[in-house]
N, C-alpha and C positions, 0 to 999 in steps of 0.2 A: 680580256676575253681570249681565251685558247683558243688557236687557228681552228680546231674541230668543232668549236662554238663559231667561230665567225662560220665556217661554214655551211653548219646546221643554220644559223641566223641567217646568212644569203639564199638556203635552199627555201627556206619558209617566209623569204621576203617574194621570193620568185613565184613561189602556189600562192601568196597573198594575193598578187598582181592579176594574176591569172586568173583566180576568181572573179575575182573584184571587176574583169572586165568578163566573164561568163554571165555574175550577176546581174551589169549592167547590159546586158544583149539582152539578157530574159527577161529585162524590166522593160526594155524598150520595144519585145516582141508581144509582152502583154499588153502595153498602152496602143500598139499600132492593134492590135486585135480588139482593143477596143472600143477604138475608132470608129473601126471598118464595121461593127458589131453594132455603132449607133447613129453610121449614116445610110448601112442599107440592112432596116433589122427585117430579120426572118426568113433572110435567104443563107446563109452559112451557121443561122445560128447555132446549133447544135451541133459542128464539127468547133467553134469558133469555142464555145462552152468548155469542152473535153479538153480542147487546148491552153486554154486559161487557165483549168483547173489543174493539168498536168503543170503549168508551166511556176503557177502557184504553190502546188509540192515541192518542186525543186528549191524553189526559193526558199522557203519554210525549213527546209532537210541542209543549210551550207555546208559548207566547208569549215569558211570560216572562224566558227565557235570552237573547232578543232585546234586551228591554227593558234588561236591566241591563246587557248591553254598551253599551247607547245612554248610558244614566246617565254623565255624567263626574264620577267621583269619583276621587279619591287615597287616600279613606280606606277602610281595611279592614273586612269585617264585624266587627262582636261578638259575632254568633253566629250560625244557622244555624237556621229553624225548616223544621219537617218535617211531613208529614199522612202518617200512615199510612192502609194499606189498608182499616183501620176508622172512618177520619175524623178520628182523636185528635193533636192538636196537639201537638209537643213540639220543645225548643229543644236545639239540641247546639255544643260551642264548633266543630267543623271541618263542611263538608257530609258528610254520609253517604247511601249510595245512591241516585243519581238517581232508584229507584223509589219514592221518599218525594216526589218535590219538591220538594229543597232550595232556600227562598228565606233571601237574607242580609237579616240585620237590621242595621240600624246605628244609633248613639246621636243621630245627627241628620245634616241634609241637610248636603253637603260645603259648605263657607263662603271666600267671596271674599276673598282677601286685600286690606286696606284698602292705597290709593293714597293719599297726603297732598300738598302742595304742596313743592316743592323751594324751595331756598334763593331761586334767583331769581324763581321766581311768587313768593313769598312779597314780595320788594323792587320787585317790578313793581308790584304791585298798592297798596305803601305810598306809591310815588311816583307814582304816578296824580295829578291833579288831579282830586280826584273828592272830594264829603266821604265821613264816615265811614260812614256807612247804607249807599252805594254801593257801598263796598270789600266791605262784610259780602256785598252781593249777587254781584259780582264775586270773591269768595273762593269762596262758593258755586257760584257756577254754574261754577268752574274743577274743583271737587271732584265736584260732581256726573258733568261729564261725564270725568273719570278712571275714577269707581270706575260710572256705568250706566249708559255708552256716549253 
């Protein structure tokens, strides 16, 4: 991964985060409004209503779905975690109703395939006049910039 890919991937691990604890307040401010909506009904009910439903838009409208189209990955989820309507976390192998949240989970961030030296860097660098210590740097600095730009 090019340091301006790790970095793009840190900036979009950080609005993941970020979300992911926005979405979780607005889950936890709908179920406390639910609450309160069904043990004292008919006295907020109708400011308590507007705010569900506001709070329900938001949810519906993430970030999210954004985010993981940005993610370049090849690899497929493992699974698929879900918040239900009451807050409760559970994992399913396919997404199930977008009114869950479906976010993919996966066993780990997608991995760069390694670059090596080809035959002739390999003979360039032997037939260098250079001593040995040199080569080892000169091997390296040819690897480094294949495999992190």
């Amino acid at each position: 991964m090019t340091n301006d890919k790790a970095e793009i991937r840190s900036d979009i691990d950080q609005i993941y985060s970020a979300v992911m604890l926005d979405t979780e307040a607005l889950e936890d401010a709908k179920m406390t409004l639910e609450i309160v909506k069904n043990t004292d009904p008919g006295v907020y009910d109708e400011m308590i209503n507007d705010t569900l439903s506001l709070i329900r838009r938001a949810l519906s409208n993430s970030i999210l779905g954004v985010v993981d189209r940005l993610i370049d990955t090849d690899q497929k989820p493992v699974a698929w975690m879900h918040t239900s309507a009451t807050g409760n976390v559970y994992f399913r192998k396919k997404p199930h109703d977008k009114v869950f949240n479906p976010q993919p989970v996966y066993l780990a961030p997608p991995q760069q395939e390694w670059v090596g030296l080809t035959h002739e860097e390999k003979m360039e660098i032997l037939t260098r006049s250079i001593t040995a210590p040199s080569r080892i740097d000169v091997a390296e600095a040819m690897l480094k910039e294949k495999n992190c730009g």
